[in-house]
N, C-alpha and C positions, 0 to 999 in steps of 0.2 A: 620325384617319387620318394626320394631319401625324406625330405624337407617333410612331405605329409604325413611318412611313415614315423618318425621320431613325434610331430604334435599330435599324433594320436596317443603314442605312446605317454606323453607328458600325460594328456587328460585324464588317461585310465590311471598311469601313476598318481596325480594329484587329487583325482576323487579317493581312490585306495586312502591316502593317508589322511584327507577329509574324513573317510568316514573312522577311521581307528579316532583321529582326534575326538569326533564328535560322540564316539562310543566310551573313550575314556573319560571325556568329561560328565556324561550322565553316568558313570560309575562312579564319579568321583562326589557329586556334588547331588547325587540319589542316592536313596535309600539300600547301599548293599552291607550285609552284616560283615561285622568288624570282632575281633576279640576283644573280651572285659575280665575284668579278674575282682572278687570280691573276698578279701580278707576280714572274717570276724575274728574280735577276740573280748576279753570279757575286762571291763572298766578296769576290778579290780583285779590286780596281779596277783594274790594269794590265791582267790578262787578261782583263776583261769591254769592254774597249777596241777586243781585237782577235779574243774568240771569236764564235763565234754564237750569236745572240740568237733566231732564229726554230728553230723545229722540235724544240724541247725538249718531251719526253714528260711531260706531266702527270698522274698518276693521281688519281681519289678512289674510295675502298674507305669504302663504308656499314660501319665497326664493328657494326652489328647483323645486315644482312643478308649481308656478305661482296660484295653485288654492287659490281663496279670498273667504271669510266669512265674511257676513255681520252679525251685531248687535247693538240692541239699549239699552243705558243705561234706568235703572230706575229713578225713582223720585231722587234717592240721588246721581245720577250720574254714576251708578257702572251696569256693569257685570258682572253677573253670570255665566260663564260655568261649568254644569256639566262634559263634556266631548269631552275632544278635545285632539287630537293628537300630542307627543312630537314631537318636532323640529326645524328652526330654520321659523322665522316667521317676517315679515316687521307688525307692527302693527301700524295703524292711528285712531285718534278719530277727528270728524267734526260736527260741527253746524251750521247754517246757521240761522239767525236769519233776519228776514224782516224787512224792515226802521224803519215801522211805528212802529212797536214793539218794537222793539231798544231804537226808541226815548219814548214813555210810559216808559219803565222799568227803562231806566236812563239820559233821561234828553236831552242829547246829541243830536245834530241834525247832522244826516247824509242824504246823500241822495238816497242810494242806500244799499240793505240787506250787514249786515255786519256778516263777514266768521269768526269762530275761527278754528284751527288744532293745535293738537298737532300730535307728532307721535317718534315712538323710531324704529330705523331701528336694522336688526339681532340680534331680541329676540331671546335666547333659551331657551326653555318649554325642563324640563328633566321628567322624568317617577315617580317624586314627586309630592304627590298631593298639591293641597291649595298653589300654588305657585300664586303672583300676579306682578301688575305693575301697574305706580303714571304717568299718564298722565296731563301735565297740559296745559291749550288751552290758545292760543296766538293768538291776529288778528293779521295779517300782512296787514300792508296799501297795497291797489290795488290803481293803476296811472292810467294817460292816455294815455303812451307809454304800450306797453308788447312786450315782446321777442315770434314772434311768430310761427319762424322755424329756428333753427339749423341742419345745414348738418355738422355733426361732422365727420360720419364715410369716407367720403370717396368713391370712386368707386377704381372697380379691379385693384391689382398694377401691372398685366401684359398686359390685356386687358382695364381697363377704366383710371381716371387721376390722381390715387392715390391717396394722399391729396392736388392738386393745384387745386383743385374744390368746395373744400367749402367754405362756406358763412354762415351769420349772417342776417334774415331780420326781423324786427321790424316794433312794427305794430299801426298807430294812432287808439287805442280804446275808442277811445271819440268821440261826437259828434260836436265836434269844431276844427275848422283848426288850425294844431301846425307848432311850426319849429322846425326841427332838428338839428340847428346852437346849439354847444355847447352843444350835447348830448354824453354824457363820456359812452363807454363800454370796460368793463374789464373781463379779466378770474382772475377769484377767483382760488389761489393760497392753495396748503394743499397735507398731505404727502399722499403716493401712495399706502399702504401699512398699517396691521394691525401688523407687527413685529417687526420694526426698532429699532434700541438701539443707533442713535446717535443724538436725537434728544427729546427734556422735548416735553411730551404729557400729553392732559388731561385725567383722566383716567376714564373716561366714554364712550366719542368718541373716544378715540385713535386718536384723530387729535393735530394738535398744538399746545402748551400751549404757546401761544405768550406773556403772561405774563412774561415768562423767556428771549424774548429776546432781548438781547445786549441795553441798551439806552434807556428802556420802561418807559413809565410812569407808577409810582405805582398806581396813584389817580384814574386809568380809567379800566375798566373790558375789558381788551386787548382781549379774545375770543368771547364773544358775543355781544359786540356793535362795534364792526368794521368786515370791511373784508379785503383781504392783496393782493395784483393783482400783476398776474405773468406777463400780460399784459395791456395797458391804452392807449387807442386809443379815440379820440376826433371830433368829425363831427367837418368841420372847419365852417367858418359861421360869417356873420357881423351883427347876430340875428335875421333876415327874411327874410336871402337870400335862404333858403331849406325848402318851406311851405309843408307839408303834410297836404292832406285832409282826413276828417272822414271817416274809413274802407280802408283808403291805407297806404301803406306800402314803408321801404326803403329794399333796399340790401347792407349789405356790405360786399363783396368779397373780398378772398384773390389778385386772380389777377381777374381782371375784363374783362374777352377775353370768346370765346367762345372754351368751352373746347371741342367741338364737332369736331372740324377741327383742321386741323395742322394751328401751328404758326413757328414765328423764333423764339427762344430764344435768350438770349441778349448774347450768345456764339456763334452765328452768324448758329445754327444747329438747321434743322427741329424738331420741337416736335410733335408728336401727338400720335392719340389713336386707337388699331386696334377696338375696339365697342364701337363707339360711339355714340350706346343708353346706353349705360351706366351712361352717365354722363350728361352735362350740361351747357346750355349758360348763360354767365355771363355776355356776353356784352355787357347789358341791365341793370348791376347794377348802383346803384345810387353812390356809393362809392368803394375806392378799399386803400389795406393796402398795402404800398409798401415800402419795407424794405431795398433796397440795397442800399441805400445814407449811412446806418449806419452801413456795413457790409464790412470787406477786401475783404471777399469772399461769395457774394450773390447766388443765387441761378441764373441758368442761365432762369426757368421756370419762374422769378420774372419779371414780363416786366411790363412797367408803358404804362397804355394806356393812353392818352393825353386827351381825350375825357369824360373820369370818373376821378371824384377829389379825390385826397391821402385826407383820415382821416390824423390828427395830432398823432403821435406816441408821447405818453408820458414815455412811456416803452415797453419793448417789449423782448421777450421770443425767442432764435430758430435762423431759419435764413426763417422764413416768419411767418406772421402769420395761424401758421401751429394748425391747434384742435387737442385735443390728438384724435385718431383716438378708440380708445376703449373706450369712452367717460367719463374719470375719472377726471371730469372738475366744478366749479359752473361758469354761464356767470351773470352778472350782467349790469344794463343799470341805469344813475343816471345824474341827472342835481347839479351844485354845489347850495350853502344857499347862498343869501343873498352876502355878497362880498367877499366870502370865494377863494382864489387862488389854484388851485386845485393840479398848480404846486409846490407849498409851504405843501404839507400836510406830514405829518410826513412820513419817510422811514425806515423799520428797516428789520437787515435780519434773516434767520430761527432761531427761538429758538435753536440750536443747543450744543450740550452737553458739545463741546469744543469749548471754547470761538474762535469767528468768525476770522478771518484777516483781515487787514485791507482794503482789497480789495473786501470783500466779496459781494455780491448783496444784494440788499436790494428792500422792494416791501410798495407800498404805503398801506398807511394804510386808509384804506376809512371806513366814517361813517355809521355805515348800515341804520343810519335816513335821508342819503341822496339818496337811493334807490329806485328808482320809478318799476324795476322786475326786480326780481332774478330765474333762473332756475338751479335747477344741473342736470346734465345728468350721468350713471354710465354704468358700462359694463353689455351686456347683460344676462352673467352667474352668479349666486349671488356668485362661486365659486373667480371671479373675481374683485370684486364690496370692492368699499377702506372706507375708514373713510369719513364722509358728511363732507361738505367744507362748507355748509348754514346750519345756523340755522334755527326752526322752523319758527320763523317769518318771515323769506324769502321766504322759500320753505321748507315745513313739508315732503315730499318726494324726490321723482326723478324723470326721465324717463331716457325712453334708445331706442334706437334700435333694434328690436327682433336679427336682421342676424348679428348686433355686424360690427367690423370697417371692410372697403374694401367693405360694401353692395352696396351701392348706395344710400338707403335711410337715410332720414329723421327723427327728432321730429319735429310734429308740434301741435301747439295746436286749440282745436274744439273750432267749430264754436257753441256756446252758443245760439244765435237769427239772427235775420235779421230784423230791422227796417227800413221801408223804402227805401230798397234795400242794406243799408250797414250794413255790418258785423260785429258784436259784439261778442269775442273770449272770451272764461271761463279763469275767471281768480279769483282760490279761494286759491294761494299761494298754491297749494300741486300739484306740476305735475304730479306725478300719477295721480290725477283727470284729471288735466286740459288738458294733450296731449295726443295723440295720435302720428302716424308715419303715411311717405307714402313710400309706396315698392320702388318707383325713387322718389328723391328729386324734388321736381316743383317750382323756383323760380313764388313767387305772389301766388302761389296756395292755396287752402283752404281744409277742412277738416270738 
């Protein structure tokens, strides 16, 4: 009776500590919140002396689920969480500081509230407590051009026009009439991928260590004061022959035709689209890219309409100017300094592990203090989504496409005010804020 009474006893004892086991291990290795600490503070040491340290907007965006968490630092700058959920997490901090205040705290006369962002894209929060992260805020200059709809993705590649239907439209956000003559846009050039092994990377972003390559200057911080264009196209211009007016905009289209209807292509064979709502007239853009003067074998969908003027190709990627369609891209828009030849600017090619040949490509190396807006765009799965190509000071985020490449749609960015009937677009360098998307791409349209 002893002998039965004690192996009962064992059983109930040895389920008891089975199931504690089995409960700390799904505490352990599931999803229970953990403490995090997020410390901002401002690049520059002078003006983190005299800006404010409390009421800085923190975000965290779950990469998987999309859901965001807003938070505000305290007096010394910092977040507190008690309890937040491991995983992988896009985190930004924003301040927005008003002129007049700006100018009071240091000196400086601006004229319009000045933005700071930092932000570190695919944090991981592991199931450790007291884990943190060193934000530091950076203004990024805002101009009077901005980038204000990319149609990267694309419409259906069996049904719409695949990728010979996107465009680039750019947007006068100022209140004075500009020209476009001599407005440089480039795709920002950066590896595809968080794995690669033939190529020096930095080892924070996993993007390029361009410091390594081939021909670099030592004296110059080769990753974050320039950016490297896979593409450099140029609005042509005698410098006020392309006025743009306040709240209007250009287009610049791969091919400039209406991709709603059938055309010839230059292989003398009908092209066209079985649904074309899908897609979109182009031939109403202001400018078009047209690549088959520099190509053995052009694209037969590449037709130069006579009517809309070729931008100047100073480089060029592909055999059109094709957008990656899952949008693993930065686009950039900049006018040159002073009497800087833009064609003259340093060329160098991928850092690469083994030294280059001599034939290799090479991509210009642009100043990022000559950059009037920068956007990066990234794919819509965070499963898919590569190393940032922009620094914070260009763009402390991204945006993307919800339906990803082949949608149809659009990024574009919101409409902030309306003075006077013209439109004034958000522009606070972190495109998660500043865009949005539209379900069909609307060449001119708003948001």
């Amino acid at each position: 009776m002893k002998n039965k009474t004690f192996t009962l006893l064992s059983i109930v004892l040895i389920a008891i500590i089975f199931s504690a086991c089995k409960k700390y291990q799904e505490d352990t290795t599931g999803i229970h919140p953990v403490k995090f600490q997020v410390l901002t503070s401002y690049s520059s040491t002078d003006l983190g002396k005299v800006l404010p340290k409390s009421q800085i907007e923190v975000k965290f965006k779950n990469t998987k689920t999309n859901i965001e968490q807003k938070f505000l630092t305290n007096a010394n700058g910092i977040v507190e969480l008690d309890s937040i959920s491991p995983g992988e997490y896009d985190i930004s901090a924003t301040i927005k500081i008003p002129a007049l205040y700006y100018i009071a705290l240091t000196g400086e006369q601006v004229d319009k509230e000045v933005v700071f962002n930092a932000s570190e894209k695919a944090k991981t929060i592991t199931i450790e407590d007291n884990q943190k992260i060193d934000l530091k805020l950076i203004s990024g200059a805002t101009g009077p051009w901005a980038i204000k709809q990319i149609y990267y993705a694309g419409s259906n590649t069996t049904t719409g026009a695949t990728f010979r239907d996107q465009f680039i439209e750019i947007h006068n956000n100022s209140d004075s009439l500009l020209y476009a003559d001599s407005l440089y846009i480039a795709e920002a050039i950066g590896v595809q991928n968080f794995t690669g092994t033939t190529v020096h990377r930095q080892v924070n972003s996993r993007q390029y260590d361009w410091s390594k390559s081939q021909g670099m200057q030592a004296d110059i911080d080769a990753n974050n004061d320039y950016i490297y264009a896979r593409a450099l196209l140029m609005i042509p211009g005698t410098g006020k022959q392309y006025p743009v007016k306040p709240g209007e905009s250009i287009i610049l289209a791969q091919t400039a035709i209406n991709h709603k209807a059938p055309f010839v292509g230059s292989d003398g064979k009908t092209i066209t689209v079985r649904d074309p709502s899908l897609t979109v007239d182009l031939s109403g853009a202001d400018f078009e890219a047209y690549y088959a003067p520099f190509l053995p074998r052009p694209l037969a969908s590449d037709i130069d309409n006579p009517n809309v003027p070729n931008v100047e190709v100073l480089s060029y990627n592909g055999t059109d100017l094709i957008l990656d369609n899952p949008g693993r891209m930065g686009y950039v828009i900049f006018k040159n300094k002073g009497t800087v030849d833009i064609k003259k600017l340093n060329q160098y090619p991928f850092p690469s592990i083994t030294p280059p040949s001599s034939t290799a490509d090479k991509y210009y190396q642009i100043p990022s203090s000559f950059i009037i807006d920068a956007v990066e765009t990234q794919p819509n799965t965070a499963a898919a989504r590569v190393p940032k190509k922009l620094g914070p000071k260009l763009d402390a985020l991204y945006t993307y496409a919800p339906n990803g490449a082949y949608s149809s749609q659009s990024v574009i960015r919101k409409t902030e005010s309306i003075v006077n009937g013209r439109r004034i677009l958000k522009d606070t360098n972190n495109s998660a804020e500043d865009f949005d998307f539209l379900p069909l791409a609307i060449p001119r349209g708003f948001k």
